[in-house]
KEKE-3310 file (N, C-alpha, C; in steps of 0.2 Angstrom, whole numbers, plus 5000, padded with zeros to 4 digits):
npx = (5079:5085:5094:5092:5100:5103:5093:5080:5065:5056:5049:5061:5067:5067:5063:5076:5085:5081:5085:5076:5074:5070:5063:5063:5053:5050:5040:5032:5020:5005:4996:4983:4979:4967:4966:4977:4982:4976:4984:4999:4999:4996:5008:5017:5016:5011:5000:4985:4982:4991:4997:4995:4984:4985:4976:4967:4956:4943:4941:4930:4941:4954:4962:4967:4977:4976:4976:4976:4969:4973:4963:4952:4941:4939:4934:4926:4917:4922:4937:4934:4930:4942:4951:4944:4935:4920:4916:4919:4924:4928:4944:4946:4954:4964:4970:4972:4984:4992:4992:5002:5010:5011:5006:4990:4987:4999:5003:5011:5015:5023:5034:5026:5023:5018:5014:5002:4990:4990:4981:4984:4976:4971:4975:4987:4997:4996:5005:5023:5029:5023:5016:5019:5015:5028:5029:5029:5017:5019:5029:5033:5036:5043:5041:5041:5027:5025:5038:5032:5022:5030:5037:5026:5019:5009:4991:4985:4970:4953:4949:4944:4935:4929)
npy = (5029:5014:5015:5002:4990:4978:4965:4959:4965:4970:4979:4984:4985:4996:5006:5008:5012:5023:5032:5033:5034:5021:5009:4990:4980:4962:4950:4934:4926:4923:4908:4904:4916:4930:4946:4953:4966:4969:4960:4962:4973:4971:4959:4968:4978:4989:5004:5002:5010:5018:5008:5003:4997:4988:4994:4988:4995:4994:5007:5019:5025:5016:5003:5008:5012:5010:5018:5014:5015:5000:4998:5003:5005:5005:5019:5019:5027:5038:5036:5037:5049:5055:5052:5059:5048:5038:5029:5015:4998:4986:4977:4963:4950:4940:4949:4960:4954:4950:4963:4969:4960:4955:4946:4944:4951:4953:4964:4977:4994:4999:4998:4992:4981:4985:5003:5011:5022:5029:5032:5041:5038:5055:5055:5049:5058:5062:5056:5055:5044:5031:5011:5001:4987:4976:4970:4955:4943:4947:4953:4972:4987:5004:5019:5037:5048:5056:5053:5040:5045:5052:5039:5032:5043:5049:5055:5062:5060:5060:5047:5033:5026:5023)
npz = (5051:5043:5027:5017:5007:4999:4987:4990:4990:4974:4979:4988:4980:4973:4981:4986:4973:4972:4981:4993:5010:5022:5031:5035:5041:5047:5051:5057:5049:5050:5041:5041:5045:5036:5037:5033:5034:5047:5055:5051:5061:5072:5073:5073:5084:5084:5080:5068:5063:5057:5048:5033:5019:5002:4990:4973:4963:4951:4936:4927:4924:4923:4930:4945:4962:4980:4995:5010:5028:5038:5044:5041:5028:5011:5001:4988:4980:4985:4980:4964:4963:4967:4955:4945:4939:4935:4942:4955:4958:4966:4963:4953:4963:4955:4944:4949:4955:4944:4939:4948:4951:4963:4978:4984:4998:5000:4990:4986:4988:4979:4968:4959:4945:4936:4931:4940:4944:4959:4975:4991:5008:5015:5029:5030:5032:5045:5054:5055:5050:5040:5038:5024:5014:5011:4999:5001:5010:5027:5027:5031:5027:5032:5029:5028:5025:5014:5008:5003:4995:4984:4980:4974:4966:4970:4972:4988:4996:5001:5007:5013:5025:5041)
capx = (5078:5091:5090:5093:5105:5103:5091:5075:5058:5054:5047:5063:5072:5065:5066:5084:5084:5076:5087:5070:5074:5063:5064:5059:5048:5048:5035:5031:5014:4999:4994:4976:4974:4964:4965:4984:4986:4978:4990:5005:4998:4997:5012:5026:5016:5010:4994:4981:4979:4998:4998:4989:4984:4986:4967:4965:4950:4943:4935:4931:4948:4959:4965:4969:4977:4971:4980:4970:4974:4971:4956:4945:4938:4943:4927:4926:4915:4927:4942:4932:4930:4951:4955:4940:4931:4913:4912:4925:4921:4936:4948:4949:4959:4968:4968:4978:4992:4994:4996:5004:5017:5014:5001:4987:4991:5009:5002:5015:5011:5027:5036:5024:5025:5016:5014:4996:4987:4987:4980:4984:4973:4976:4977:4994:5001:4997:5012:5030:5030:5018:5018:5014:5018:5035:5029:5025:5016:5025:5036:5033:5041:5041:5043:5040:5021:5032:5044:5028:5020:5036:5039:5021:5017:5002:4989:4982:4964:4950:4947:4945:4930:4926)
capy = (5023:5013:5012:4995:4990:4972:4963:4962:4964:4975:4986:4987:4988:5000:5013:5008:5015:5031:5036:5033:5029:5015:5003:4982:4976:4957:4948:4927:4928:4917:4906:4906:4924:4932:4953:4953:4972:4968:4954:4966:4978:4966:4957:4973:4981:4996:5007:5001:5019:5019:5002:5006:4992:4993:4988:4989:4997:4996:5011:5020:5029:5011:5004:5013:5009:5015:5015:5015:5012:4993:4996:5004:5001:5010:5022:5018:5032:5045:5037:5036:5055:5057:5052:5060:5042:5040:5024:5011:4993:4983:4974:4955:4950:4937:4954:4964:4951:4949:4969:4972:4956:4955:4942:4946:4950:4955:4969:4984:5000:5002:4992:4986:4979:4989:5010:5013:5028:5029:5037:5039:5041:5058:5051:5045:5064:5065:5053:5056:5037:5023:5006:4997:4979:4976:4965:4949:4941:4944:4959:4978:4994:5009:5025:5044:5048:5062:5046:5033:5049:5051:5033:5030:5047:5045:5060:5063:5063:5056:5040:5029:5026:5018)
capz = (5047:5038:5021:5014:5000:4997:4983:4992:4985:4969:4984:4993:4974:4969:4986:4985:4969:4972:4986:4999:5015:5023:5037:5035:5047:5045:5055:5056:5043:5049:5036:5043:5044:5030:5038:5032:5037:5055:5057:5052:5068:5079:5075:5073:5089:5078:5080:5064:5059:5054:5043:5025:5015:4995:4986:4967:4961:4942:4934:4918:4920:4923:4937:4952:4967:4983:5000:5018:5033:5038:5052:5038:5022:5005:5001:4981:4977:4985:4975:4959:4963:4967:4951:4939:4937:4936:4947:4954:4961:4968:4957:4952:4963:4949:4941:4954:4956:4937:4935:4952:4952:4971:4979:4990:5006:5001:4987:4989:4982:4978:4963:4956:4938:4929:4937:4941:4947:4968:4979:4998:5011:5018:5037:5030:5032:5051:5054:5056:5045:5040:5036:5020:5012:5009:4992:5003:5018:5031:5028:5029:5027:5035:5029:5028:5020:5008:5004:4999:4988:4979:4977:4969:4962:4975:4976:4995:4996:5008:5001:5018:5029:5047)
cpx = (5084:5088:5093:5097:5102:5095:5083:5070:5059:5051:5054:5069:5070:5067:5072:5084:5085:5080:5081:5075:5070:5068:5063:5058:5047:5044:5036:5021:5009:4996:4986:4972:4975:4965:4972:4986:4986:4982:4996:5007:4998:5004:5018:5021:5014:5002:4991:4981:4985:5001:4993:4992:4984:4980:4969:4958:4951:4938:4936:4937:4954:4958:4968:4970:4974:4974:4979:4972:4969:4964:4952:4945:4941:4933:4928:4922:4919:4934:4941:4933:4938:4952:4950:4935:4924:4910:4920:4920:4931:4938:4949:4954:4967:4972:4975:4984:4995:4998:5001:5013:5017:5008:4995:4988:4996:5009:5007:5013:5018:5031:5031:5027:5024:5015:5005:4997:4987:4985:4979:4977:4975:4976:4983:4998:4999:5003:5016:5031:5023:5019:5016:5017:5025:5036:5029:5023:5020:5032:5031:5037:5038:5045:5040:5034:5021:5033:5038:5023:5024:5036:5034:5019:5010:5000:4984:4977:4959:4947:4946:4936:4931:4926)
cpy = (5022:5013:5005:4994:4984:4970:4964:4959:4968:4980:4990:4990:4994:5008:5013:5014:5021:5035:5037:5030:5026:5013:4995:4980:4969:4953:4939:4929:4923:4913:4906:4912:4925:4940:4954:4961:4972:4965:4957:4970:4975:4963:4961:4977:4989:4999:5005:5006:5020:5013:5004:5000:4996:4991:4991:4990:4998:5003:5013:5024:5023:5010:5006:5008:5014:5013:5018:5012:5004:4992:5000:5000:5008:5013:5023:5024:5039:5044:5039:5045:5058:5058:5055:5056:5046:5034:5019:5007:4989:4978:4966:4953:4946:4946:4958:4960:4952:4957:4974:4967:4955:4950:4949:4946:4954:4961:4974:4988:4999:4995:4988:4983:4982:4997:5010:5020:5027:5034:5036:5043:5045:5058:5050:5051:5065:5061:5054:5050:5032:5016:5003:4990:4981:4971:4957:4949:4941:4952:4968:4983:4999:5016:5033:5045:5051:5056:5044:5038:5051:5047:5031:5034:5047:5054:5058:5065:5057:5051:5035:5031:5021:5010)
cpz = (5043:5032:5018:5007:4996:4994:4986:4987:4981:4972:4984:4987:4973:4972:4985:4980:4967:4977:4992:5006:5019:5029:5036:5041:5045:5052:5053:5055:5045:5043:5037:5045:5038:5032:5039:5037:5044:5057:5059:5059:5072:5079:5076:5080:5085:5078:5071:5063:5056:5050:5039:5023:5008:4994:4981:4966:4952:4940:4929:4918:4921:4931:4942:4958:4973:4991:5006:5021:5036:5043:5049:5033:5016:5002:4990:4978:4977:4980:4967:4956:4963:4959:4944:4935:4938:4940:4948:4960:4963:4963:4957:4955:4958:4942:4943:4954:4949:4934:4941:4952:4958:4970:4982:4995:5005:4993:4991:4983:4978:4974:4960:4949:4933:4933:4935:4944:4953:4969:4984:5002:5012:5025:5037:5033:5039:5054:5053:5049:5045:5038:5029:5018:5007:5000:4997:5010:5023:5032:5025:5029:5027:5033:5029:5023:5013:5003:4999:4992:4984:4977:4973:4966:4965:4973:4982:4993:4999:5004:5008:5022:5034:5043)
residu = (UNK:UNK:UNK:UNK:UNK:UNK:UNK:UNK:UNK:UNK:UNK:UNK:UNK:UNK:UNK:UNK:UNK:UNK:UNK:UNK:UNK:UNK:UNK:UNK:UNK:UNK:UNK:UNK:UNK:UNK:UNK:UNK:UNK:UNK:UNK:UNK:UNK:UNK:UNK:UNK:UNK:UNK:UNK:UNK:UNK:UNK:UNK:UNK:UNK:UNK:UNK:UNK:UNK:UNK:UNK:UNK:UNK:UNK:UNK:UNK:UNK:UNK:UNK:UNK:UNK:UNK:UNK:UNK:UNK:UNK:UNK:UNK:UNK:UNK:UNK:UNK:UNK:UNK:UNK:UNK:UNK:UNK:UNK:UNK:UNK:UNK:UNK:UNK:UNK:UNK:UNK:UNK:UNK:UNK:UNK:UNK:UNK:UNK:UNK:UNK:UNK:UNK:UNK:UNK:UNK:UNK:UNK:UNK:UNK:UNK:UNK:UNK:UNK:UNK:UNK:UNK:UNK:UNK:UNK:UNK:UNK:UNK:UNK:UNK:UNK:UNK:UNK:UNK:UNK:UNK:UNK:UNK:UNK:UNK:UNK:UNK:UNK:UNK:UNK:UNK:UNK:UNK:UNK:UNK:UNK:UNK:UNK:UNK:UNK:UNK:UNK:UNK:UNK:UNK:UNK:UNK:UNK:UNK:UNK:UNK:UNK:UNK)
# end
């Protein structure tokens, strides 16, 4: 994987940065699809167990982010439990943009605006690399599961369901 120099998103700013290296995947974005990370899988040719979406969840310990692979669902009891909560429900999304700086859809874990708490699915660790949002519709980045828990301070734990 190359790593990228030039301006980019506040994702791609930020791995630069870091010394990460990464890949960009950019894609042509359906305006009519709503299942962004499917869309990503189908259009980069990429098995859906290797593309992780980002979800915001609220709970009594803040906002948490939460990052699955795009062909499940995010299991909010088991997060709730990653991070020492007593319950989490999914996050406004008005909410998420405001304290992420990304849209929906084009959520990246990675640079957000403000640092949140993550947490990766650990499916992410049977990969060589995975994908997540590059910071908008339309664009991902691929790197090493190591890379994306340095980058966000992620801890691994089963947080995903069917």
């Amino acid at each position: 994987m190359a790593k990228r120099t030039s301006a980019g998103t506040p994702a791609t700013v930020a791995l630069t940065a870091a010394g990460i290296p990464f890949a960009v995947h950019a894609y042509d974005h359906d305006a009519s699809v709503t299942s962004f990370g499917l869309e990503a899988a189908d259009a980069l040719g990429i098995e859906p167990e290797r593309v992780f979406k980002t979800l915001l969840a609220d709970t009594d310990a803040g906002l948490i982010v939460g990052i699955v692979p795009v062909d499940g669902k995010l299991d909010l009891k088991a997060l709730a439990t990653a991070v020492g909560a007593k319950r989490a429900v999914m996050a406004d999304p008005a909410v998420a943009e405001r304290r992420t700086g990304y849209v929906v859809g084009g959520i990246s874990p990675i640079g957000q605006k403000v640092h949140l708490r993550t947490v990766l699915d650990e499916t992410a660790e049977l990969f060589d690399t995975v994908f997540v949002s590059g910071g908008k519709r339309g664009l991902d980045l691929e790197l090493a599961p190591a890379d994306l828990i340095a980058a966000t301070d992620a801890v691994v734990a089963p947080i995903a369901r069917p």
